[in-house]
FIBA-605993 format. One record per atom (N, C-alpha, C): residue number from 0; residue in three letters; atom name; x, y, z. Coordinates in pm, whole numbers, plus 50000, padded with zeros to 5 digits. Atoms other than C-alpha are relative to their C-alpha. Layout:
BEGIN
PT   resi   resn   name      c1      c2      c3
PT    NUM    ALA     CA       X       Y       Z
...
END
This chain:
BEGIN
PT   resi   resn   name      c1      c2      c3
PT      0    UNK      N   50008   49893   50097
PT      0    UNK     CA   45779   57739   53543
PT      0    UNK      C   49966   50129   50075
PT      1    UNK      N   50000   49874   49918
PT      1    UNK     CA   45802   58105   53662
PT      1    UNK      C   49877   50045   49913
PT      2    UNK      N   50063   49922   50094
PT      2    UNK     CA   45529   58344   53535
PT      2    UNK      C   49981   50110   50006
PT      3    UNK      N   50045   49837   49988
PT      3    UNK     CA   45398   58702   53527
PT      3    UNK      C   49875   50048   49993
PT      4    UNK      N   50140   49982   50001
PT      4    UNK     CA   45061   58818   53599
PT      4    UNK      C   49980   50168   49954
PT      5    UNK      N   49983   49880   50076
PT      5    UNK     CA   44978   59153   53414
PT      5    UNK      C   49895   50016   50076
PT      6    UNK      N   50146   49954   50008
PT      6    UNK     CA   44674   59398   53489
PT      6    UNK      C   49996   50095   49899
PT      7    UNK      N   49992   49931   50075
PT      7    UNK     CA   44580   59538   53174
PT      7    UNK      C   49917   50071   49993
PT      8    UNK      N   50158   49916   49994
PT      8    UNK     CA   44313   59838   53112
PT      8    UNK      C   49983   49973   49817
PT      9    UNK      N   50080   50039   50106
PT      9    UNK     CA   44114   59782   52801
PT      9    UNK      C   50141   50054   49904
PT     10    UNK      N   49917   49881   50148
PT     10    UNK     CA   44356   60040   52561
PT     10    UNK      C   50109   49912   50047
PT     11    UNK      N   49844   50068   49943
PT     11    UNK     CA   44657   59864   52731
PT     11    UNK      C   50021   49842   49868
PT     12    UNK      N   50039   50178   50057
PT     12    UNK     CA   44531   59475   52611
PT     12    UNK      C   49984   50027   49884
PT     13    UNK      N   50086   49980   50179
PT     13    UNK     CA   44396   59642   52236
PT     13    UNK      C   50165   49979   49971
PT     14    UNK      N   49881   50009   50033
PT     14    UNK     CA   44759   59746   52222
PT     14    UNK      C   50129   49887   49978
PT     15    UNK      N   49957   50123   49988
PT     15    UNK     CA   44920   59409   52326
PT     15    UNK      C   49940   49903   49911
PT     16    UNK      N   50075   50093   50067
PT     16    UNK     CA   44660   59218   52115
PT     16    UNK      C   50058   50053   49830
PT     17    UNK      N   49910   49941   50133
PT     17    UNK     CA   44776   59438   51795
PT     17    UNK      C   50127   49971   49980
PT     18    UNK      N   49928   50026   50030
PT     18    UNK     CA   45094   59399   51825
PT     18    UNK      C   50061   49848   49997
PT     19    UNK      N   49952   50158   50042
PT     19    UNK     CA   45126   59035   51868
PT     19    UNK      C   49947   49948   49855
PT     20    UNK      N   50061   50035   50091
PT     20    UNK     CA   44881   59010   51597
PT     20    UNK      C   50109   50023   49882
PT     21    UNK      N   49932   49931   50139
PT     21    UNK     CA   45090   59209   51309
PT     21    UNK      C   50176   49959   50093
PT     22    UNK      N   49922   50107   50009
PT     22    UNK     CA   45383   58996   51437
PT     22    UNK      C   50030   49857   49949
PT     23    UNK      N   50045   50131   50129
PT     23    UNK     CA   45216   58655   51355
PT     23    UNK      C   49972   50040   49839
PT     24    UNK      N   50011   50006   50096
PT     24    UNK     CA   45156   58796   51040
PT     24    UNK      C   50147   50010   49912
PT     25    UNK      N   49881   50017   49988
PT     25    UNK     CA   45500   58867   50986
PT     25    UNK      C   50114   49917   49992
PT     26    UNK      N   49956   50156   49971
PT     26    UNK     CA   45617   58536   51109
PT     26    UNK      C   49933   49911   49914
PT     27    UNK      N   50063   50044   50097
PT     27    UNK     CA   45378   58406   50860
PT     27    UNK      C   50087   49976   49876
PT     28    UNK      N   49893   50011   50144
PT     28    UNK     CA   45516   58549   50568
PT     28    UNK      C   50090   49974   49984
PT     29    UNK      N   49896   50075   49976
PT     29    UNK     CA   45833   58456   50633
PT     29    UNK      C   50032   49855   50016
PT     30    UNK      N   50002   50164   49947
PT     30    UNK     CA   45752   58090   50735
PT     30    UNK      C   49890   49965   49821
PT     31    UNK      N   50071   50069   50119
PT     31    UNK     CA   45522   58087   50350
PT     31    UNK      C   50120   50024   49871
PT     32    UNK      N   49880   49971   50126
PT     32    UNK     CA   45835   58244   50171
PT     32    UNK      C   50133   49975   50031
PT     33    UNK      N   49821   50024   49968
PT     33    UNK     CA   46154   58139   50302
PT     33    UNK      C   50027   49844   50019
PT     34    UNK      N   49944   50126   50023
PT     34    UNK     CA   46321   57802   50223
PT     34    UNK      C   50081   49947   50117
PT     35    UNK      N   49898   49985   49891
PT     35    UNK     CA   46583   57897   50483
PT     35    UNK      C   49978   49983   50108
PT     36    UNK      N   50042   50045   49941
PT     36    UNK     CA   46631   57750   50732
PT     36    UNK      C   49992   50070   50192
PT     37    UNK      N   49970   49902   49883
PT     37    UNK     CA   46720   57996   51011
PT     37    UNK      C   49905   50104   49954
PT     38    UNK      N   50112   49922   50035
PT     38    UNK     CA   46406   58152   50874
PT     38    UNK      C   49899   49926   50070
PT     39    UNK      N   50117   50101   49960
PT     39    UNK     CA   46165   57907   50982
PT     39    UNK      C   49940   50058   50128
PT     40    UNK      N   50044   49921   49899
PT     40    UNK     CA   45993   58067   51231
PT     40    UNK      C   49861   49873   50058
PT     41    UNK      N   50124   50092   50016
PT     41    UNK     CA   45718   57750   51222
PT     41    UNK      C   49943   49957   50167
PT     42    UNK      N   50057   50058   49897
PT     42    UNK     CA   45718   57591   51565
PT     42    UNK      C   49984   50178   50116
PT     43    UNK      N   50045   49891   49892
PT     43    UNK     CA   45734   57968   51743
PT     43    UNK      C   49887   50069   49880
PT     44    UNK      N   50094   49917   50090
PT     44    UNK     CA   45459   58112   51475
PT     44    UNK      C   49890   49851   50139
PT     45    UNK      N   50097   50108   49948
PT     45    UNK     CA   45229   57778   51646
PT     45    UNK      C   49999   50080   50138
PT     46    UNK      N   50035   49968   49890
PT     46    UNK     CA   45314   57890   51989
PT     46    UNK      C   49970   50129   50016
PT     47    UNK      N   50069   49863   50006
PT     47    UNK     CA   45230   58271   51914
PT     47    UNK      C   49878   49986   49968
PT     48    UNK      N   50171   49952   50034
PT     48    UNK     CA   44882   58191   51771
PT     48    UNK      C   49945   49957   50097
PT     49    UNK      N   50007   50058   49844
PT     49    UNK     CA   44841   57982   52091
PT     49    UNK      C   49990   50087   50080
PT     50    UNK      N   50017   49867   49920
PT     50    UNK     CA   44907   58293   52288
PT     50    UNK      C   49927   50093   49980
PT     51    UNK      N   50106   49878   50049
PT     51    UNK     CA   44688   58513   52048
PT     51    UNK      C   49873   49914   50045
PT     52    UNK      N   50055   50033   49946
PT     52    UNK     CA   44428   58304   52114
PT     52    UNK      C   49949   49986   50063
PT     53    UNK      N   50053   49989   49859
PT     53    UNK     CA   44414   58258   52472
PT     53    UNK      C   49941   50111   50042
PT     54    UNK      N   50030   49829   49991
PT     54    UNK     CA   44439   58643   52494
PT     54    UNK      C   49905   50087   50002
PT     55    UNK      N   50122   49943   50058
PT     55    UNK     CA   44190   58726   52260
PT     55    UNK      C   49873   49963   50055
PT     56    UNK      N   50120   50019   49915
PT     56    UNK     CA   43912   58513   52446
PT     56    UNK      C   50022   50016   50115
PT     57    UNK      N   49987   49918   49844
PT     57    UNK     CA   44039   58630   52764
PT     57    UNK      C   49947   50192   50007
PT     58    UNK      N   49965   49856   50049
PT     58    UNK     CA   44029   58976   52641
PT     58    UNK      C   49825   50045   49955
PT     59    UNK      N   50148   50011   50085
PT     59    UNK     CA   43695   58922   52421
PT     59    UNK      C   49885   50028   50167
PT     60    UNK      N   50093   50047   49913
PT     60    UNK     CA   43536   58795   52776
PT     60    UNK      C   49955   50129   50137
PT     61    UNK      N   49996   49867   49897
PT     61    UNK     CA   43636   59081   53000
PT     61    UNK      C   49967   50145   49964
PT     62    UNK      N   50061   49860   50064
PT     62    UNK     CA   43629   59368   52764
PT     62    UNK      C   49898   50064   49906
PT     63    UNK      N   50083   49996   50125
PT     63    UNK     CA   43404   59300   52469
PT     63    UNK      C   50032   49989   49873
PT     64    UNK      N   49899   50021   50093
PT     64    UNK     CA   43467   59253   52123
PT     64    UNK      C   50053   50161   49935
PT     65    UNK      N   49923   49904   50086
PT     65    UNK     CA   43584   59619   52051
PT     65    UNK      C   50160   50048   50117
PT     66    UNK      N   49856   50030   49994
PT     66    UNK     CA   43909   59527   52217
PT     66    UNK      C   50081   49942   49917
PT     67    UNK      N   49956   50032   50154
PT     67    UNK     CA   43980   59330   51894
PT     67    UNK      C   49993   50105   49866
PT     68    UNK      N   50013   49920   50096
PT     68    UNK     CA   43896   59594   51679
PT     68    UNK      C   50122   50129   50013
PT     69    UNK      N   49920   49952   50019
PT     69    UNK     CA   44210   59754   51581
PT     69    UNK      C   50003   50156   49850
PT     70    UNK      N   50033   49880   50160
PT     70    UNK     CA   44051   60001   51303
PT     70    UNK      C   50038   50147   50032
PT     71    UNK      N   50010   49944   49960
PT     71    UNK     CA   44168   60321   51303
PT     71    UNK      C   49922   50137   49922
PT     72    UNK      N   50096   49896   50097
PT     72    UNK     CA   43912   60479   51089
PT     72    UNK      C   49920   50106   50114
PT     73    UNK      N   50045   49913   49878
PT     73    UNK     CA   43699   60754   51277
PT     73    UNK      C   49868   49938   49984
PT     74    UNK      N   50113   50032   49999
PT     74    UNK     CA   43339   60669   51378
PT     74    UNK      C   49922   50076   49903
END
């Protein structure tokens, strides 16, 4: 298996962590409302939360938890 090693800076990884996130959700709805079958998004929705996952406690461990925090309210 080939792979790719990234170096991300904190704002980089928030960004990557967001957008996979509001993808699985996405892939969600689609996999709770669609019958169809070229809809099914089921076994790659499993291996995306798998990847959010890893990420996020990789991510959590190195940067803290306001690398998860995607709010963009003002302080």
């Amino acid at each position: 298996m080939r792979r790719i090693t990234l170096d991300l800076a904190s704002s980089d990884m928030k960004l990557v962590l967001e957008g996979l996130e509001s993808l699985e959700k996405q892939w969600a709805h689609v996999c709770e409302n669609s019958d169809d079958e070229i809809s099914d998004y089921g076994n790659d929705l499993i291996e995306l939360r798998l990847l959010i996952k890893s990420l996020r406690n990789d991510a959590i461990s190195v940067f803290g938890d306001n690398v998860v925090n995607f709010s963009r309210d003002l302080l």
